[in-house]
C-alpha positions in Angstrom: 54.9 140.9 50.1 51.6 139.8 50.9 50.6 139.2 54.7 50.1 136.2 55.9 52.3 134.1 54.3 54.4 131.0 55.3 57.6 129.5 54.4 57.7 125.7 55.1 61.2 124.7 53.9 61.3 120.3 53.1 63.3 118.2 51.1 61.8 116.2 48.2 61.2 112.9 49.5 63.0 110.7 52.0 65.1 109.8 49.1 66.0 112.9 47.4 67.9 115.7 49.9 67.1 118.4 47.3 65.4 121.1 49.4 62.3 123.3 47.9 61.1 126.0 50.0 57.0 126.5 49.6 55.2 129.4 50.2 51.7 129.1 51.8 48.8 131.4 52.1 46.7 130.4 54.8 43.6 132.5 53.5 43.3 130.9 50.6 44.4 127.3 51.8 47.2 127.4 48.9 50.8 126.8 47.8 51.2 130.0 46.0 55.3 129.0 45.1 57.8 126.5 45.3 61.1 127.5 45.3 64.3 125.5 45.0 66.7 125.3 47.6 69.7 123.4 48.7 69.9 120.3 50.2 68.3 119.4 53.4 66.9 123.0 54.3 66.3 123.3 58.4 66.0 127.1 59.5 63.8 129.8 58.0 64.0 133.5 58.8 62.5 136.2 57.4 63.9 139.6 57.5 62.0 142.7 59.3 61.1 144.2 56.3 59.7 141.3 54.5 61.7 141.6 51.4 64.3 138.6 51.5 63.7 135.2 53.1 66.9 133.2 54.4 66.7 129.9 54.2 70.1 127.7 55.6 71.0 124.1 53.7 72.6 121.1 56.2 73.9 119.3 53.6 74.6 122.1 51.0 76.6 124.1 53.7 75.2 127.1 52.9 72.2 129.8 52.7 69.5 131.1 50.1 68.7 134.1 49.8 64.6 134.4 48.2 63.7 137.5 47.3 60.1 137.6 49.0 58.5 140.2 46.4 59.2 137.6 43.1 59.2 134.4 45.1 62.9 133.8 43.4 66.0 132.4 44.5 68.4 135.7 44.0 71.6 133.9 45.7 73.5 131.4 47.2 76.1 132.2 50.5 78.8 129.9 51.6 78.6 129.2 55.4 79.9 126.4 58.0 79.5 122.6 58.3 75.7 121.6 58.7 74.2 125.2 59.2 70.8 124.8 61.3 70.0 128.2 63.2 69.7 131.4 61.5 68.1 134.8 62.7 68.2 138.1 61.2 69.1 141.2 63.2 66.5 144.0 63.7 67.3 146.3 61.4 67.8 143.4 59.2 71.6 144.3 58.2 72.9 141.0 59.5 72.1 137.5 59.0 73.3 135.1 61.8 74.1 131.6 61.0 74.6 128.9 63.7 76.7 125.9 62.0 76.4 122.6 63.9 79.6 120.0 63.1 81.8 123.7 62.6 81.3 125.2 66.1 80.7 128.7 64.8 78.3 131.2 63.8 78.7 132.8 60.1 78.0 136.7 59.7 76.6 137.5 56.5 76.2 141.4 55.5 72.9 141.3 54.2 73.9 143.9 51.7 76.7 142.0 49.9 75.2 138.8 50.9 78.8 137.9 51.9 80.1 136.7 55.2 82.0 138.8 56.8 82.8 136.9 59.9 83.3 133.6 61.7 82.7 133.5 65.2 84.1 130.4 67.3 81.2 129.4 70.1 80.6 126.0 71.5 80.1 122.5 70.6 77.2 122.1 68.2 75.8 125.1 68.0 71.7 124.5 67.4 69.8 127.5 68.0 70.7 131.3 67.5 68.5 134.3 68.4 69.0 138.5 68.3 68.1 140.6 70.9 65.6 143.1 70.0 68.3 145.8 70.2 70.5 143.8 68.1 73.7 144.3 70.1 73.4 140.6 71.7 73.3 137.4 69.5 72.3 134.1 71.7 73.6 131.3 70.9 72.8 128.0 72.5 75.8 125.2 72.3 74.2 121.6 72.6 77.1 119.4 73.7 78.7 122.4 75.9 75.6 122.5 77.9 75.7 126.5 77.8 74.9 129.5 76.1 77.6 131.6 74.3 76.8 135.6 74.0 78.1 137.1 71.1 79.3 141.4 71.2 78.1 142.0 67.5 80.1 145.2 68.0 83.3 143.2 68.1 81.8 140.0 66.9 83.9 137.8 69.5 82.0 135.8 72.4 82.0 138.1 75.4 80.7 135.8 78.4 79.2 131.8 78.6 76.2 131.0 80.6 75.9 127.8 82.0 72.3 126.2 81.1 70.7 122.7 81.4 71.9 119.7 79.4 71.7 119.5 75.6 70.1 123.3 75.4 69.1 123.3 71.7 66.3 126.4 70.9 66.7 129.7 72.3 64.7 133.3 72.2 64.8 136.6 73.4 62.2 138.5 75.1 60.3 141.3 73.2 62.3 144.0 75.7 65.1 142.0 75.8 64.8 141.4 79.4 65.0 137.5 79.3 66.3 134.9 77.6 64.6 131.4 77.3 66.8 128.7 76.3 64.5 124.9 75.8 67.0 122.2 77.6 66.6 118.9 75.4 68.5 116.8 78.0 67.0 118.2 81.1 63.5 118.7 79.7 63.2 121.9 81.0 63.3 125.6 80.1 66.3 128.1 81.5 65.6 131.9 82.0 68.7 133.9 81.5 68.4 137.6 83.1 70.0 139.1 80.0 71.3 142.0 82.5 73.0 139.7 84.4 73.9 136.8 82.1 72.9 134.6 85.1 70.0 131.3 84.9 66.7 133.6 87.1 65.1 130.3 87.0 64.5 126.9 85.8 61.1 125.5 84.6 60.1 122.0 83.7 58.2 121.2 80.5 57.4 118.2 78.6 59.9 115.4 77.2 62.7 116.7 74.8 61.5 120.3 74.3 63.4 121.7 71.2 61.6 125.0 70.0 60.7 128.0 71.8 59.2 131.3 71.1 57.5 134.1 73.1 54.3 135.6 72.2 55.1 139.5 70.8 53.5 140.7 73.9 55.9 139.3 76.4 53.7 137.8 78.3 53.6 133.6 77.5 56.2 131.3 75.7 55.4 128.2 74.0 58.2 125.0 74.1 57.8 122.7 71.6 58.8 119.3 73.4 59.7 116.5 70.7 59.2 113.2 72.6 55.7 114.3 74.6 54.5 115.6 71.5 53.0 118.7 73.1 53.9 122.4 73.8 54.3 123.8 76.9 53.0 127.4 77.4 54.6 129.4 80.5 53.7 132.1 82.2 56.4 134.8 82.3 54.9 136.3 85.5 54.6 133.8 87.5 57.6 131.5 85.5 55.0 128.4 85.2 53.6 125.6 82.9 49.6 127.2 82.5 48.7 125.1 79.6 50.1 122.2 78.1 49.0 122.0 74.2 47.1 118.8 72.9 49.3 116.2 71.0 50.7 117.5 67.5 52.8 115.8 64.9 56.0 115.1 66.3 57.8 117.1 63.4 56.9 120.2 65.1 58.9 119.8 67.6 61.9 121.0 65.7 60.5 124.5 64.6 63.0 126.8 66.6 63.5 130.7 66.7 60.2 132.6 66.9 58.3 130.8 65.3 54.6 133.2 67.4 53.7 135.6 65.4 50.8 138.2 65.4 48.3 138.0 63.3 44.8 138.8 61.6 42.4 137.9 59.6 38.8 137.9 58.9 36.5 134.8 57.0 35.5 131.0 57.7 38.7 129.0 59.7 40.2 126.7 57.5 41.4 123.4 57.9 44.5 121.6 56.6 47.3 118.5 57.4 50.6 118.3 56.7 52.2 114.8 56.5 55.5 115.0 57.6 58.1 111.4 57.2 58.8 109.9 61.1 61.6 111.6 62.9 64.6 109.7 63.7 66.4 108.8 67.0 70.1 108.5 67.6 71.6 105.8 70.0 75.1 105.6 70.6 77.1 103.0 72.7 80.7 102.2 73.5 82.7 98.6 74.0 84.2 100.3 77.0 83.0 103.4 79.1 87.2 103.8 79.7 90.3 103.3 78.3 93.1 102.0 80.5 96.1 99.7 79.9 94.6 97.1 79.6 91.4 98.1 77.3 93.7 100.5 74.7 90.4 101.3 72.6 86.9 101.4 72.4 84.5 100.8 69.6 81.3 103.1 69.6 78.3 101.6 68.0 75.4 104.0 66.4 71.7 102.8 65.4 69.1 104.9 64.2 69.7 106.0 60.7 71.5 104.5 57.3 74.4 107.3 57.5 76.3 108.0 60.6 78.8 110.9 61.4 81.0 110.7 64.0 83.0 113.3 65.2 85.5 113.5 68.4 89.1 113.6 69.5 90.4 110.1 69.1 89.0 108.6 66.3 91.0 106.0 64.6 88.3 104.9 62.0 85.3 105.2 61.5 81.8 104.0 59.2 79.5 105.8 58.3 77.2 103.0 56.8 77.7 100.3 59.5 77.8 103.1 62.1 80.9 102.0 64.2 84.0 104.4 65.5 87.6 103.2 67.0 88.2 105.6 69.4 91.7 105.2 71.2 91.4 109.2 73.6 89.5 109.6 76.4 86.7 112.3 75.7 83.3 113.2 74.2 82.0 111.7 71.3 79.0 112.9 69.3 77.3 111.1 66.2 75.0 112.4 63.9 72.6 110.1 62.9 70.9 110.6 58.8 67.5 108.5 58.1 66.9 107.6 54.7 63.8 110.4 54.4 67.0 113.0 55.4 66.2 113.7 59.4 69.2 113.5 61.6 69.8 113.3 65.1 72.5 113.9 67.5 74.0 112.3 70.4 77.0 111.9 72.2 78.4 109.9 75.5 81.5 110.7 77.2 85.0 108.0 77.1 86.7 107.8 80.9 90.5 106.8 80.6 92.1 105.1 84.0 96.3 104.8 83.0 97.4 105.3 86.7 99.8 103.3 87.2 99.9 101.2 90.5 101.9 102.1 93.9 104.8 99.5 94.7 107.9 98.9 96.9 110.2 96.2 98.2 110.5 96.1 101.7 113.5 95.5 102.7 115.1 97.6 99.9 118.4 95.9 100.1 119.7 93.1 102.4 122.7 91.1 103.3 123.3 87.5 103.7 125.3 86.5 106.4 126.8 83.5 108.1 123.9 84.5 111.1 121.0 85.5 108.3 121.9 83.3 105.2 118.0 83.9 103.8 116.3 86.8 103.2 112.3 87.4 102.8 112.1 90.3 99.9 108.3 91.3 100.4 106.2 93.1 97.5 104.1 95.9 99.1 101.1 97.0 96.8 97.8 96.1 95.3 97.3 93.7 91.9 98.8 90.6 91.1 103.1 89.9 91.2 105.8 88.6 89.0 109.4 88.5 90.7 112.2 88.0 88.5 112.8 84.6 90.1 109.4 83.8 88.2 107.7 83.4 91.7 103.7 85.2 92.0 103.8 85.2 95.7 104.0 89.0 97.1 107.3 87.8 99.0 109.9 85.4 98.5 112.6 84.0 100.3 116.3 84.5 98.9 120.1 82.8 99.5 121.9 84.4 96.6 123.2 87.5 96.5 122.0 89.2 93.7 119.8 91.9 92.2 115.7 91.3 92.6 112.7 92.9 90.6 109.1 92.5 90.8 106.1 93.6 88.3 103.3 94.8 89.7 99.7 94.7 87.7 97.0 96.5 88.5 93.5 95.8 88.2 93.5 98.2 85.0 96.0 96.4 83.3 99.1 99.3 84.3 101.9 97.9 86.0 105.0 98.8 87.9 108.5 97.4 88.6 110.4 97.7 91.7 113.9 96.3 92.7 116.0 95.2 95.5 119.3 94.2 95.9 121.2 91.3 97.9 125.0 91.4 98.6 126.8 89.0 100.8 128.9 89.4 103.6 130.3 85.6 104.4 134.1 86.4 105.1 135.7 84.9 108.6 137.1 87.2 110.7 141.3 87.3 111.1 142.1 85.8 114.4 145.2 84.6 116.1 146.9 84.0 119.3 149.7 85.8 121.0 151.9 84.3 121.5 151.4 81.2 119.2 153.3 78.7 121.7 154.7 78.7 125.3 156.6 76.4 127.6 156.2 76.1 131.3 159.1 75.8 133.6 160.1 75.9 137.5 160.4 79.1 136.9 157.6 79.8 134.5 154.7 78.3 136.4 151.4 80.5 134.1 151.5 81.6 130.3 148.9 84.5 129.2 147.3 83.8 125.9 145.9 86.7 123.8 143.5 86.2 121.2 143.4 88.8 118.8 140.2 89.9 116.1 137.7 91.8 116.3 134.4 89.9 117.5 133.7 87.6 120.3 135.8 85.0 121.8 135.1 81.3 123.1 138.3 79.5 124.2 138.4 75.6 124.4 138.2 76.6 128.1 134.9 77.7 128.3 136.6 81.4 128.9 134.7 84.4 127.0 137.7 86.5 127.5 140.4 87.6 124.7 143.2 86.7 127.3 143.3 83.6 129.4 146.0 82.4 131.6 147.6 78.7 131.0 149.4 77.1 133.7 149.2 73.1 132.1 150.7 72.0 129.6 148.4 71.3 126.0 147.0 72.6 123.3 144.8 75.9 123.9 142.2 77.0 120.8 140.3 80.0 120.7 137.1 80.7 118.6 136.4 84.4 117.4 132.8 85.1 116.2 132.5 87.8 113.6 129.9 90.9 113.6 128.4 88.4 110.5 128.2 85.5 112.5 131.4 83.8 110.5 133.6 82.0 113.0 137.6 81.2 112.7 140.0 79.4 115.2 143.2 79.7 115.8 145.2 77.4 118.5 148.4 77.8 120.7 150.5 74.9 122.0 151.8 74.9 125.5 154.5 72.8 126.8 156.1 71.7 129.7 159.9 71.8 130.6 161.3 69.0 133.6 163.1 71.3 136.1 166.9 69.6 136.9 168.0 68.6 140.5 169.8 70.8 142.9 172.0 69.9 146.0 170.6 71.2 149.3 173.6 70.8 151.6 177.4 71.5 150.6 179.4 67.5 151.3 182.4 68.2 153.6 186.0 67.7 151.6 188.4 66.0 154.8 188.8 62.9 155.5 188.1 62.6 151.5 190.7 63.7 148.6 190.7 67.0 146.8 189.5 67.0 144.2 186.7 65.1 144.2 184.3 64.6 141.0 180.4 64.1 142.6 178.9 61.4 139.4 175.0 61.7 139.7 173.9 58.8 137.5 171.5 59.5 134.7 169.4 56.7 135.3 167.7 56.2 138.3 168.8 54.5 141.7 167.6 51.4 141.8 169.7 50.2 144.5 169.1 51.2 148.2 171.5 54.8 148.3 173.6 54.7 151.3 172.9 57.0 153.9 173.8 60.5 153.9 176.7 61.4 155.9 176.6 63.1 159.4 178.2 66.7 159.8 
């Protein structure tokens, strides 16, 4: 192959995705070739050798393989959803394959040019990278805000590194010491202690950085930072920003993997420009930051592009030509934004859900109406707005039927909760009576006891608190017995009174008088003057 040469891979036109991959020789300020490719090319990567040239299609879901000698198209491997970073291993038996919207790097044996494994990794999956003994693969996960490591020995992930926010390029140090990883969200650079698998360090650069690449010596990386428009060169040593690059055409801010290379050459410098369409940038919003009762969807809204993708777990529909999503599950949701010339962009924000349902009681829990208490006050304990079954929206209400209560609370995010209490009645008058329930008074019988009987409290027509009085006039005698519920009953006892009948105080002498004698006491009174009583 000759030396030298570069591989710019473009699709046709902002209207036509069809990729063509063209070959450049900088010596002679030339397009030596123009090869074919699938549609929307992104990563290039040649292998060590310089034989075979791997070139990986978005759209087409797959990779080219150009043979580098004929400048040919030799064959065509199947990969994951939008394919984007691809990197060759040293010894250039493996071709790794980072597909975006799959989550997952493809293995391709470059001798079969067949894949011969899928590895899962994070979300979005942007930049991949070998290490220079090939027995690490770096991959760096864009919505997962880390870096997975891949064992290419048993192909399966064998630790995450935690990095800045939306990492997107990533490369490995010449002796494998370091790994740089450019941050897009953070605008800054992480270096991973590949020993370790730890973040060293943290570096600012410039606005969005995307690419990065160190220098075959070790000793400087470059950033490519998309929305400053420069790149940022670091000092390994000393882990700082030395120089920061004039401004270049913002489509260079994509170029990820190694894109340094040494070179050498000898004549006059040479001058060219490359026009490139505009980039394009995503924006995605949302109805509702959170889903709760009361908000049961959200409806994200995407501007930036013609075609949007949208991809998370609760979509309920979705457009991809006005650019709206129903969402309905709390979660992150990413959209990939297409502009008419073919450039995406990716974004994503994060939906909150809030279905806690409120905290609510009754206090009192249950009640009884009595004769003493014939209302009760039910009180709603609890934050939002009420609805008692009665239909009242107070937080407490006042009740005089027995009967079963319930109130709906609502809280502020639209949840609600029911609670109920429940009122029986106790209105029965206690059983009393007297003992015994009528007496007579006599000469003999001067005082009658009374005895009320019931359980409660007792007030006779006396004024006497007692159960028992004593009665010594004649009339009627009530008593009133007060219940443990306040109900009252009366019962009543007549008492009457019995004339005592006359008695002779001296015996009447018989002689001079007859035997016998009858002694006639009239019935009626005297009314004459009685004649004195004899003498003896």
């Amino acid at each position: 192959m000759p030396t030298n040469l570069l591989y710019l891979a473009s699709q046709l036109s902002p209207s036509d995705p069809s990729g063509v991959v063209k070959v450049y020789n900088p010596v002679t300020n030339e397009i030596v070739s123009s090869i074919p490719v699938g549609q929307q090319p992104g990563g290039v990567s040649v292998s060590p050798d310089g034989s075979r040239v791997y070139v990986v299609n978005g759209s087409s879901n797959s990779v080219n393989v150009i043979d580098a000698i004929t400048n040919t198209l030799t064959t065509t491997i199947a990969v994951g959803n939008s394919p984007f970073g691809v990197s060759v291993s040293p010894n250039g038996s493996r071709v790794y394959v980072a597909n975006i919207t799959s989550g997952n790097v493809s293995v391709i044996d470059a001798a079969t040019n067949s894949v011969t494994a899928t590895i899962p990794v994070g979300m979005l999956p942007f930049g991949v990278s070998v290490n220079p003994n090939g027995n690490w693969v770096y991959v760096a996960n864009f919505l997962s805000n880390n870096v997975s490591v891949i064992d290419v020995a048993t192909n399966t992930v064998a630790t995450t590194i935690a990095v800045g926010n939306s990492p997107v390029g990533v490369s490995v140090s010449p002796d494998g010491s370091r790994v740089y990883v450019a941050n897009n969200g953070s605008n800054n650079v992480s270096v991973i202690d590949a020993t370790t698998n730890t973040v060293a360090t943290t570096i600012a650069v410039g606005g969005n950085p995307i690419g990065v690449s160190v220098n075959p010596d070790g000793s400087q990386v470059y950033v490519t930072n998309f929305e400053s428009e420069t790149v940022s060169v670091i000092n390994t040593a000393t882990n700082a920003v030395v120089n920061m690059a004039p401004s270049f055409s913002i489509v260079l801010g994509v170029n990820l993997g190694n894109f340094v290379r040494s070179v050498s050459c000898t004549g006059n410098p040479i001058s060219f420009t490359i026009t490139v369409p505009p980039t394009v940038t995503a924006t995605l919003t949302a109805s509702s930051t959170a889903l709760s009762c009361a908000t049961l969807t959200a409806t994200l809204t995407a501007t930036g592009g013609t075609s949007y993708q949208f991809s998370g777990p609760g979509i309920v529909t979705s457009s991809s030509s006005s650019g709206t999503a129903l969402v309905n599950v709390s979660g992150t949701y990413s959209v990939t934004v297409t502009s008419a010339n073919g450039c995406t962009s990716v974004t994503s924000l994060t939906i909150g859900q809030d279905t806690t349902h409120p905290s609510l009681s009754i206090t009192p829990s249950s009640a009884t109406l009595t004769c003493t208490n014939p209302v009760v006050s039910l009180s709603a304990v609890g934050a939002g707005t009420y609805r008692w079954s009665t239909g009242t929206t107070t937080a407490a209400i006042s009740v005089s039927v027995a009967n079963t209560y319930s109130v709906t609370l609502t809280g502020a995010n639209g949840c609600s909760s029911t609670a109920t209490a429940v009122v029986s009645e106790n209105k029965i008058p206690p059983s009393v009576s007297i003992n015994p329930s009528s007496a007579t008074l006599s000469c003999t019988t001067s005082s009658v006891s009374l005895s009320a009987i019931g359980s409660g409290t007792y007030r006779w027509n006396t004024g006497a608190a007692t159960s028992v009085i004593s009665a010594t006039s004649a009339g009627l005698y009530s008593v009133t017995l007060t219940g443990a519920n306040g109900c009252t009953a009366t019962a009543s006892a007549s008492v009457s009174y019995q004339n005592c009948a006359p008695t002779l105080a001296h015996a009447i002498p018989l002689s001079p008088l007859r035997w016998p004698m009858r002694l006639v006491i009239p019935s009626q009174p005297i009314r004459s003057p009685m004649p004195k009583r004899p003498t003896i």
